[in-house]
C-alpha positions as CSV (number, residue, x, y, z in Angstrom):
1,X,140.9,52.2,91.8
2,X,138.1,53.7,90.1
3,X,136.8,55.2,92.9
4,X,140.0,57.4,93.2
5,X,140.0,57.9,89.1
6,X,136.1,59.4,89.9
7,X,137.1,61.2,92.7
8,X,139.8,63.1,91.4
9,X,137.6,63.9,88.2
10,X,134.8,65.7,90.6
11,X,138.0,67.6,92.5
12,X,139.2,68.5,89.3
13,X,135.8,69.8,87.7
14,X,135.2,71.4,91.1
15,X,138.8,73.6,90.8
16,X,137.6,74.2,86.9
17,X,133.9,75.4,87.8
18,X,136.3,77.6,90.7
19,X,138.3,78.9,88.4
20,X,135.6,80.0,86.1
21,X,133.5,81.4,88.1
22,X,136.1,83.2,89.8
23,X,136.9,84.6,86.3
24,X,133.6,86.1,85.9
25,X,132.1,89.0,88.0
26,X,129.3,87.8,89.3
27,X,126.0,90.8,88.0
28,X,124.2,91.2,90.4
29,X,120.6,92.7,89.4
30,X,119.3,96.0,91.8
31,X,116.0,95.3,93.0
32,X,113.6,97.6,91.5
33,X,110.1,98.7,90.6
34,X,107.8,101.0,88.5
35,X,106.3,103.7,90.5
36,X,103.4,106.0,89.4
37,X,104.6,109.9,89.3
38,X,103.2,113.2,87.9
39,X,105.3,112.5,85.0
40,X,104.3,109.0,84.5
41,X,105.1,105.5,84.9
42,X,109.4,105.8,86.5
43,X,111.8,103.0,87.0
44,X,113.5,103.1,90.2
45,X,116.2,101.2,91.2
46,X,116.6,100.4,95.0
47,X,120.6,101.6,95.7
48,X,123.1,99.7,96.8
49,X,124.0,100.4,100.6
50,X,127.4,100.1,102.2
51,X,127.9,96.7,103.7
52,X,127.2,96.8,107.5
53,X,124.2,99.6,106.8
54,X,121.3,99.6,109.6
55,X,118.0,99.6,108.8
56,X,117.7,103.2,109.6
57,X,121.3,104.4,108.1
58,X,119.8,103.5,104.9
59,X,116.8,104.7,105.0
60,X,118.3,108.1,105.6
61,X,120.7,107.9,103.1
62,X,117.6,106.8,100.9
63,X,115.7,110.0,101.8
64,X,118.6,112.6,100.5
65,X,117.4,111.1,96.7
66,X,114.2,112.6,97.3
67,X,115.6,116.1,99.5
68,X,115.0,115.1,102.5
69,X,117.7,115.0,105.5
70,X,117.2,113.1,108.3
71,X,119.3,112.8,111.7
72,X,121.9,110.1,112.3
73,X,120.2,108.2,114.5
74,X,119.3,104.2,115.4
75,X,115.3,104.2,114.4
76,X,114.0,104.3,118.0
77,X,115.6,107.3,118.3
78,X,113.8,109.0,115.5
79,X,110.7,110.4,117.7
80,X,113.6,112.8,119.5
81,X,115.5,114.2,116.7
82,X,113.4,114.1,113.8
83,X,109.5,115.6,113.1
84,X,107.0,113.3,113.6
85,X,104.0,113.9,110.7
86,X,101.9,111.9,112.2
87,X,101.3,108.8,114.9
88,X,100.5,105.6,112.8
89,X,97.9,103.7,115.0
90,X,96.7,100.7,112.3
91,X,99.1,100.1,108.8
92,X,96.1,101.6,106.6
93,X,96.4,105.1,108.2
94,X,99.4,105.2,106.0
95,X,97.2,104.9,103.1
96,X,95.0,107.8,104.2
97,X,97.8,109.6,105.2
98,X,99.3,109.4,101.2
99,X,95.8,110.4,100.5
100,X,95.7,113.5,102.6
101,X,99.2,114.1,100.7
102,X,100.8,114.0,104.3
103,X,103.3,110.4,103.3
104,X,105.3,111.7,100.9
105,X,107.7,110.2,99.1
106,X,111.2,110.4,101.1
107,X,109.5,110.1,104.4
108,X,110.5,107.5,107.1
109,X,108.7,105.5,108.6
110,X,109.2,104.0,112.5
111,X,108.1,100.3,112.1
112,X,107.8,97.8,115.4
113,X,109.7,94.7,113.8
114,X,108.6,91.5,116.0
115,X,111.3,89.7,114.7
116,X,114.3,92.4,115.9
117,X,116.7,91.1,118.0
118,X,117.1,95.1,119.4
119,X,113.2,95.6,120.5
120,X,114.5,94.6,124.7
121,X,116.8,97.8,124.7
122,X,116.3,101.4,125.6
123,X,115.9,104.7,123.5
124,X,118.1,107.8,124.0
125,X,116.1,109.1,126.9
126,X,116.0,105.7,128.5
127,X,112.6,104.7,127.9
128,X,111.5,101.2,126.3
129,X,111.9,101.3,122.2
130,X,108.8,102.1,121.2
131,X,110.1,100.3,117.5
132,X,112.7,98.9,116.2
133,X,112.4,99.2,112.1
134,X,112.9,102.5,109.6
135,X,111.7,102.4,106.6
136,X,111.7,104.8,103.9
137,X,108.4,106.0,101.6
138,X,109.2,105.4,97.7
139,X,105.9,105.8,96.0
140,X,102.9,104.0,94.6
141,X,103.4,101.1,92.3
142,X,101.4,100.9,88.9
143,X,98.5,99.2,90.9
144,X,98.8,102.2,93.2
145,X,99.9,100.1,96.2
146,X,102.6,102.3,98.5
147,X,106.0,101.1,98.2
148,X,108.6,101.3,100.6
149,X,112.6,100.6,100.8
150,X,114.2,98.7,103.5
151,X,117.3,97.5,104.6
152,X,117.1,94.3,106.9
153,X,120.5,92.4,108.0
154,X,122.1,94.2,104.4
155,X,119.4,93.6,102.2
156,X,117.6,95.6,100.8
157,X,114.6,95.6,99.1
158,X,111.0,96.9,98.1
159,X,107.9,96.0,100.8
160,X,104.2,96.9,99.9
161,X,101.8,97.8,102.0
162,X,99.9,94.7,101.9
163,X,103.1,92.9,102.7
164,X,104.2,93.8,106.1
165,X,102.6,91.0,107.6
166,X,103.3,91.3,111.4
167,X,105.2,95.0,110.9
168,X,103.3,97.7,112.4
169,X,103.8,101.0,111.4
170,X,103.8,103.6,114.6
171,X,105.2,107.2,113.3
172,X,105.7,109.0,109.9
173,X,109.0,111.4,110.0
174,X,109.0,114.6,107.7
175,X,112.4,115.7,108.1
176,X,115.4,116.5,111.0
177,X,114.0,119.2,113.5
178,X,115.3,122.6,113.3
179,X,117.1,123.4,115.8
């Protein structure tokens, strides 16, 4: 009998904690960083991106914040429709590149993600994906480190430079070509 009696407590506290919780909106924090600018030290606060977003949609979307437009593209797709700055051949050539001023802020980047379960496919003109990963160029933190937004599986978030681990960078995009 007073296993039942325990029982129905727990189901009962469970419906209460339910009920509470369901009660309360959940706040949900932004992700988001100081970045170094002409004007000083600025918060920025990753957006929120519709649910479902790609990696690249994002990005894109990202981009218009800082005046840049971007095609509507998957990311391998990039190297056809938008204007390649510059051919990444090791991660720290994006470090020079920001020091040459040619990474600016709102620039994509075309990353080869190991872990993607689209790297087997093809690109628009049929040929292997050279990547699989956009990325979009925010800014130097307060340790001047370059800082860039992402969008993997819905989530989005802030990834240094010294954390891309297995990510290799391959292009920088300026902006849509003119046609």
């Amino acid at each position: 009998m007073k296993e039942k009696t325990t029982l129905g407590l727990l189901r009962g506290l469970g419906v209460l904690a339910l009920s509470f919780l369901a009660a309360r909106p959940f706040i949900f924090k932004r992700p988001e960083i100081n970045l170094k600018t002409e004007q000083g030290i600025e918060r920025f606060v990753l957006p929120d991106g519709p649910d479902g977003y790609q990696c690249s949609d994002y990005a894109r979307q990202l981009a218009t914040k800082f005046g840049k437009t971007f095609s509507q593209r998957d990311a391998w797709d990039r190297v056809y429709f938008d204007e390649i700055e510059a051919r990444i051949y090791n991660n720290q050539d994006l470090k020079d590149y920001e020091q040459q001023g040619k990474l600016k802020p709102g620039m994509l980047i075309g990353v080869k993600y190991p872990g993607s379960s689209f790297r087997e496919g093809k690109d628009f003109n049929g040929n292997p994906r050279q990547f699989t990963h956009t990325m979009c160029y925010i800014g130097k933190d307060e340790k001047g480190e370059l800082v860039f937004a992402e969008s993997i599986g819905g989530n989005e978030k802030f990834r240094r430079l010294s954390e891309f681990g297995n990510l290799e960078a391959k292009y920088v995009f300026s902006e849509m070509k003119k046609r």
